[in-house]
N, C-alpha and C positions, 0 to 999 in steps of 0.2 A: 676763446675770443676770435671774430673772425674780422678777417682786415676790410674793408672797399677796396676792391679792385678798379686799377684805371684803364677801362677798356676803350681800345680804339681802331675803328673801322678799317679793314684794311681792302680800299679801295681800287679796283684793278676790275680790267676786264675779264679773268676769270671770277672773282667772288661777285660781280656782280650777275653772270650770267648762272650760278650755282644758286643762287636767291631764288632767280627765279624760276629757272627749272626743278633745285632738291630741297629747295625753302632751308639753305643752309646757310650761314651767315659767317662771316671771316673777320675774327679780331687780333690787333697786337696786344699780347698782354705778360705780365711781366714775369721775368723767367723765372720767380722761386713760386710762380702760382699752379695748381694743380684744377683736375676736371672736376672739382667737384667745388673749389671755389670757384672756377670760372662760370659754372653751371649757375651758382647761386645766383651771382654776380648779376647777370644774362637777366635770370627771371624778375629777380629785384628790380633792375636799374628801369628794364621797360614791360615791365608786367605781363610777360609771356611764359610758356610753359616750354621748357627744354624737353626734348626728348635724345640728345647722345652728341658726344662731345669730345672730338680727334684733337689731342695737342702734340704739336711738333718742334722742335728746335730746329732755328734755321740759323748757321754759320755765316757768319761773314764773310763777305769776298774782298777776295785780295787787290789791290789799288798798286799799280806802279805807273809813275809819270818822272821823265826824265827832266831834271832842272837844268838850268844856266852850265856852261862847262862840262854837261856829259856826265852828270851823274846822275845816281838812279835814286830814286826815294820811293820808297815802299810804305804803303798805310794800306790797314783795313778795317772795313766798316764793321760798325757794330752787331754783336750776335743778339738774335730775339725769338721770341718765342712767338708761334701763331695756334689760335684755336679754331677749329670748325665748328662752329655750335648747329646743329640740325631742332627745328622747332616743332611743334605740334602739327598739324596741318590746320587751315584756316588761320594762323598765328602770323603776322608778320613784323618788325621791324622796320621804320622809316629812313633807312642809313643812305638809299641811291634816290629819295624824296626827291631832294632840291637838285639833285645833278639830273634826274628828269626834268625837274621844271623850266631848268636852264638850256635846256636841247631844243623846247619847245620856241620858236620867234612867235614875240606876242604884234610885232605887224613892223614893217619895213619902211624907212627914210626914204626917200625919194630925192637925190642929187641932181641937180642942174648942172 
């Protein structure tokens, strides 16, 4: 039985610049998932054809902020997992779509 995986874009000026030079695409997804469900996952969700698929653990970093009186408090963020998914060529993904569209000014106000 295989699960739906809850993939999600992980947005940054590196994976977007990886898109569009190695047509590689960068998601968080969840740590007990492997390359071969993420792979499915991928081809399912947007009907593309994978071709190879880097998963990494990335640790949490350490958080210390001094409170009230001088003490210290320490927290840290949560660990997750990230996949490279590399695509067919011609294959793409719509993930940095709307953050182009948004770069674009559709015509400017004019203040008095």
């Amino acid at each position: 039985m295989s699960k739906t995986l809850v993939l999600k874009p992980r947005v940054s000026e590196k994976a977007y610049g990886q898109s569009l030079t190695k047509n590689t695409y960068v998601f968080v997804v969840p740590t007990d998932s492997n390359k071969h469900q993420v792979s499915n996952a991928v081809a399912s969700q947007f009907g593309v054809t994978v071709t190879d698929v880097h998963i990494m653990n990335v640790k949490g970093k350490v958080k210390r902020t001094v409170r009230k009186g001088g003490r210290q408090s320490i927290g840290k963020d949560n660990d997750f997992k990230k996949a490279y998914v590399t695509l067919k060529d011609g294959d793409t993904i719509a993930v940095f779509a709307t953050e182009d569209a948004k770069a674009e000014p559709k015509g400017k106000k004019e203040t008095k």
